[in-house]
C-alpha positions, 0 to 999 in steps of 0.5 A: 726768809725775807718776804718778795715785794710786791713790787717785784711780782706786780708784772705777772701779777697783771697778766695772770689776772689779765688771763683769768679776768676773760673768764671770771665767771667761770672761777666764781661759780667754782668757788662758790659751788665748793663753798656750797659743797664742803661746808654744810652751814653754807648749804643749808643757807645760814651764811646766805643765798648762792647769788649771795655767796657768789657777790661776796666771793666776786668781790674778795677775788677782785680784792685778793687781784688788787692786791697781788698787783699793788692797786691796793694796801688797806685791809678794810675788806678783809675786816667788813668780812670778818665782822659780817660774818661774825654778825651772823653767827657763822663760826670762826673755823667755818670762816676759816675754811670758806677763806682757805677754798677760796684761796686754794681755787685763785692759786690753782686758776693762776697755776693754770693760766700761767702753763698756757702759751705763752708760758709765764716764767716759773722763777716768776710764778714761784716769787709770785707764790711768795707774795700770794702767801703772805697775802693769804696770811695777812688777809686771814690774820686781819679777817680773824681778829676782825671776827673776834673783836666783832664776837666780843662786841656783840656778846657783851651787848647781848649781855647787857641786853640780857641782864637788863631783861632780867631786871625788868622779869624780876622787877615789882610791876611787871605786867603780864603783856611783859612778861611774856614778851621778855620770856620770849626774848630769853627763852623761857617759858611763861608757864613752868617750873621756877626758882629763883637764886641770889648769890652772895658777891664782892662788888664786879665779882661774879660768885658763881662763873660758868654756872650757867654752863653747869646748871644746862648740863643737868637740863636747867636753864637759866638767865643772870644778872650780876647787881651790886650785892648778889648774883641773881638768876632765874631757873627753868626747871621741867619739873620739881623733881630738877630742883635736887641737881640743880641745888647740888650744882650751885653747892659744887660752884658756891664760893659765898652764900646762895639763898635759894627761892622756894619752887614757883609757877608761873614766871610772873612771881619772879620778883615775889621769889626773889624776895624770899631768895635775898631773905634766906641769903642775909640770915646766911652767916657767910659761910659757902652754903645753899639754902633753899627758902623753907616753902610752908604757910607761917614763913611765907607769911613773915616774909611777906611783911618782915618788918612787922614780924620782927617787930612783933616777935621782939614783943613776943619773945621778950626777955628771952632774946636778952639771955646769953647766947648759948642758953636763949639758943637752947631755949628756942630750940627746945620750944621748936622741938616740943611743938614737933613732938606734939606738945609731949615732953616725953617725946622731946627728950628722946629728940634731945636726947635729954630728960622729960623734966629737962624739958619742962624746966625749959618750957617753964624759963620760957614762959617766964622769960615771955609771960606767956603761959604754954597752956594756952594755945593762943599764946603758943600760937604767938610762940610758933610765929615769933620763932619762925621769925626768929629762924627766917629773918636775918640774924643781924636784925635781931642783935644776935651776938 
């Protein structure tokens, strides 16, 4: 049905507005009440004081009148509207339902005026009708996309804003002063249970969408920002106890690997975590696994200061690392089970489920392989540190094949 020009209307339009307009008052005070009323947003005055809402319903009357009667065309009210209230985090149904109560309280004052003498034609009230609504459409289709674009601008701000106070919580140099200031501004505490998480990621991409959603449906919170190389965030945790949930959240959403910090306090070692997070994501060889940085003195020690333990523990390891794969990996493995049996051969067979004399050739190739003589606690002592370097440093580093 093809729309009644405005043109047509304009007349009864003039002296429906010329009756309400005696009494403006009264209709803006209806409104406003109604708006008060069934919307409890607006009565608990997140969207604004009654005069406040009173002054915006004024003027969209006056607006809505300007256009039934061909004063106006533009819809650049309608679009202050929308992002104003997008502004203020009123929400969109919200919105929507403050522009339906103002509508449906004009057309009913409108109704009224036209059943006073003299009588305003039906025929002329029903084309008016027309207009009304496609008005009403036109305004509410504007003020909408208005909303929206509006929300959207203002999230990808509050992204921006948020990924650069996530850089600066995980930066070297933070000061105590900021830390507080940017725990504050992301909310989180100062104080607390932390652990930091870096996630693999193709350059843009991010590995691991909506996992922010996931993490505070078990009661973690968490704060992003998507760099470069990885995905890196930091999460709020009541207690260590939420770490397990928290784990099993990002296994179900890993797309890549996701190296994991160990559990910390107070938020200003952030950027001390991270560090241990990055180095347990590089040792990962691809695979879509989390791994938690393993939290005990001898790795935290390599992993303050990587380049020299790796340099040390080639010397220390010596002809070891240039054996085939397979044999050097066993060699290592049967060292690292033999310090866990407490130096027993016996013991280490039955975790290897091989012979004691197996073992003892094996501890026997590697001494030959290091020169080291597994008598001597000092030289078992190198042993321990080099092979914790060899499991927490990146595998590329040592040459792995």
């Amino acid at each position: 049905m093809e729309a009644v020009p405005v043109e047509s209307t304009s007349s009864t339009a003039r002296e429906v507005v010329r009756r309400l307009s005696l009494d403006l008052d009264t209709l803006f005070d209806r409104i406003t009440s109604r708006l008060l009323t069934d919307i409890p947003l607006y009565a608990s005055g997140a969207a604004g004081t009654r005069q406040q809402l009173w002054s915006i319903v004024e003027a969209n009357v006056h607006d809505a009148f300007d256009r039934l009667v061909g004063n106006k065309h533009d819809l650049l009210a309608a679009v202050a509207s929308g992002r104003l209230r997008a502004q203020q985090g009123v929400p969109l149904p919200d919105v929507l339902t403050s522009f339906r109560i103002g509508y449906d309280e004009l057309w009913a004052a409108m109704i009224h005026e036209a059943r006073q003498e003299p009588l305003i034609a039906a025929d002329e009230m029903v084309d008016l009708s027309h207009n009304m609504f496609r008005l009403h459409n036109l305004v509410g289709d504007t003020l909408i996309h208005a909303y929206r674009e509006e929300a959207q601008h203002l999230l990808l701000t509050r992204e921006r804003e948020r990924a650069a106070l996530v850089s600066v919580l995980l930066s070297e140099d933070i000061g105590l002063a900021t830390v507080v200031e940017v725990a504050e501004m992301l909310r989180l505490p100062v104080e607390g249970v932390f652990v930091v998480v870096a996630a693999a990621t193709q350059l843009g991409q991010d590995p691991i969408p909506r996992v922010d959603s996931q993490l505070s449906a078990v009661d973690v919170a968490s704060v992003w920002q998507l760099r470069q190389d990885a995905l890196v965030g930091v999460l709020s945790l009541d207690k260590p106890s939420r770490v397990a949930p928290a784990l099993e959240v990002l296994g179900r959403h890993a797309s890549g690997p996701i190296g994991v910090s160990p559990v910390f306090a107070p938020l200003r070692r952030a950027s001390w975590a991270l560090g241990l997070a990055q180095l347990v994501l590089q040792r990962n060889d691809g695979a879509a696994t989390v791994e938690q940085f393993q939290d005990n003195p001898m790795n935290v020690l390599i992993a303050s200061a990587p380049d020299a333990a790796h340099e040390t523990s080639r010397t220390v390891l010596g002809a070891l690392l240039n054996q085939p794969p397979e044999r050097r990996d066993m060699l290592l493995e049967t060292f690292g089970a033999w310090i866990e049996a407490g130096g027993s051969a016996k013991a280490t067979g039955e975790l290897l489920n091989c012979h004691p004399n197996t073992v003892r050739h094996r501890l026997r190739r590697i001494e030959l392989a290091t020169g080291k003589n597994l008598a001597r606690p000092g030289d078992v002592a190198e042993l321990v540190a080099a092979c914790h370097a060899w499991t927490q440093l990146p595998s590329r580093t040592w040459g792995r094949t």
